[in-house]
N, C-alpha and C positions, 0 to 999 in steps of 0.2 A: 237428266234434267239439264236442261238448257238455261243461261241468263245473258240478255241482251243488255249491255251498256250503251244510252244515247245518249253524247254529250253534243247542244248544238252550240258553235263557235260563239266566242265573245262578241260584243258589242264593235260593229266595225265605223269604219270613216268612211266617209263619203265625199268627202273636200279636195282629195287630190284626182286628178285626172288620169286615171290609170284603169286599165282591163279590171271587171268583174271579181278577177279570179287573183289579182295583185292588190285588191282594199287591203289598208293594213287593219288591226284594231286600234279602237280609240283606248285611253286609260281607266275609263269603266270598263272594257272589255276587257284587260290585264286584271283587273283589281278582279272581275265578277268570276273570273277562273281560277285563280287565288282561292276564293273566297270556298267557293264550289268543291276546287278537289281537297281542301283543308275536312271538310264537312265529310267527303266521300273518305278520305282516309280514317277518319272515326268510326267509321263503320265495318273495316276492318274486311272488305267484300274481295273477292281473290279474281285477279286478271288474267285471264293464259295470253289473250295477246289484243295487241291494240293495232287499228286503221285509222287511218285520215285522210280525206278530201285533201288533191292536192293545193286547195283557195287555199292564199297565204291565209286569208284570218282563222279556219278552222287548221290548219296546219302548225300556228302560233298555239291559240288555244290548247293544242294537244302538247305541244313542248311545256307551257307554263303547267299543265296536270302533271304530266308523266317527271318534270324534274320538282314537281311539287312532294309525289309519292318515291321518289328514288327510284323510278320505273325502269328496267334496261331495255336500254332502245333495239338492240337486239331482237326483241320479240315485238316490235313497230314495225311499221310500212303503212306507204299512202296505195293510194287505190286511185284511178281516176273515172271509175264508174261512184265513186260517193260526191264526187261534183254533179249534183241531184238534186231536182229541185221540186221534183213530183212527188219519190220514192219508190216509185216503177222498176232503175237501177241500182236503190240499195235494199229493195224486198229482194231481187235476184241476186245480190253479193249477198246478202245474210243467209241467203239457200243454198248458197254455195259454197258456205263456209265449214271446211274441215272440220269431221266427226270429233276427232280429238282434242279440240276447243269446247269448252264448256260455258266461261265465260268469257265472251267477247266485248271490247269497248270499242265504239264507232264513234268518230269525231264528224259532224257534217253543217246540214243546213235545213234551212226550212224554204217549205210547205213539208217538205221532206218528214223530217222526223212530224211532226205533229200528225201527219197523216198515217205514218207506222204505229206510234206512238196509241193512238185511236182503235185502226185499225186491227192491229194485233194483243194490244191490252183489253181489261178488263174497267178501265174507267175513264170517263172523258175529259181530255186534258183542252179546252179551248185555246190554247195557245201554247206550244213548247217554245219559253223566251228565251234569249242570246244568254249564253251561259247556263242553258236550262238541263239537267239531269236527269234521265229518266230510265228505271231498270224496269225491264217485262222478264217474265220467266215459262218459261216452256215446260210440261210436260215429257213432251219427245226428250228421244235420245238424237232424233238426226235433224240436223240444220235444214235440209228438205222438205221435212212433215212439220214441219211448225205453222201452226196456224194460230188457233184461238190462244193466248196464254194471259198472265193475269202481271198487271201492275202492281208490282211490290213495292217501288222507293219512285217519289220524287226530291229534289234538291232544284230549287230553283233561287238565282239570287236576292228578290225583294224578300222572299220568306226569312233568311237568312240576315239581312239588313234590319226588319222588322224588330229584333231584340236586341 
């Protein structure tokens, strides 16, 4: 069994005049990934290893999680095929992701995740938001044959603000 972790990047800026791929996040973006991986460590769900887009804001994002869970960076690395805005190139990095991974966390972006997110779960998410969480789970054993699988968890931050 397989389990896909999507986390898409916090809430970014738009104010300074810098490449795409350099927006920093705003402080609801820091605050909404806080918020997020507090919620996912309660759940108690097990990482074999985590990627990230190398955009500073889903790159931030994944620092604020992984030093939220005490995560060693050691079993990190960015990817520069999850700078992806279709999900064309990160359907093909998750198919190519080592048998010996079981649970994977992908930090990235949208259209991206929401069209995985859809496309490969079992219910429809209209919008995966900034800071938004979303785990699918595979039947398969191989990262190759993953097709249809079923959406088990979302964590998204208005749900989470909500109480």
């Amino acid at each position: 069994m397989k389990n896909l972790f999507l986390m898409r990047h916090g809430k970014s800026s738009w104010e300074l005049n810098v490449s795409d791929q350099d927006r920093a996040l705003l402080q609801r973006g820091i605050t909404d990934a806080q918020l997020v991986a507090t919620e996912f460590a309660s759940k108690n769900l097990k990482i074999d290893y985590v990627f990230s887009s190398p955009a500073n804001r889903a790159f931030h994002t994944s620092m604020i999680f992984l030093r939220t869970l005490n995560y060693p960076l050691k079993r990190f690395s960015v990817d520069s095929d999850l700078y992806d805005f279709s999900g064309d190139k990160v359907v093909d990095f998750i198919k190519s992701l080592d048998d010996s991974l079981d649970n994977a966390l992908i930090f990235g972006h949208n259209h991206a995740f929401t069209y995985i997110a859809n496309a490969l779960g079992n219910k429809h998410i209209d919008n995966v938001p900034t800071s938004g969480f979303v785990q699918l789970q595979f039947k398969e054993n191989s990262w190759s044959s993953i097709t249809q699988g079923s959406t088990i968890l979302t964590i998204f931050p208005k749900e989470l603000k909500a109480w």
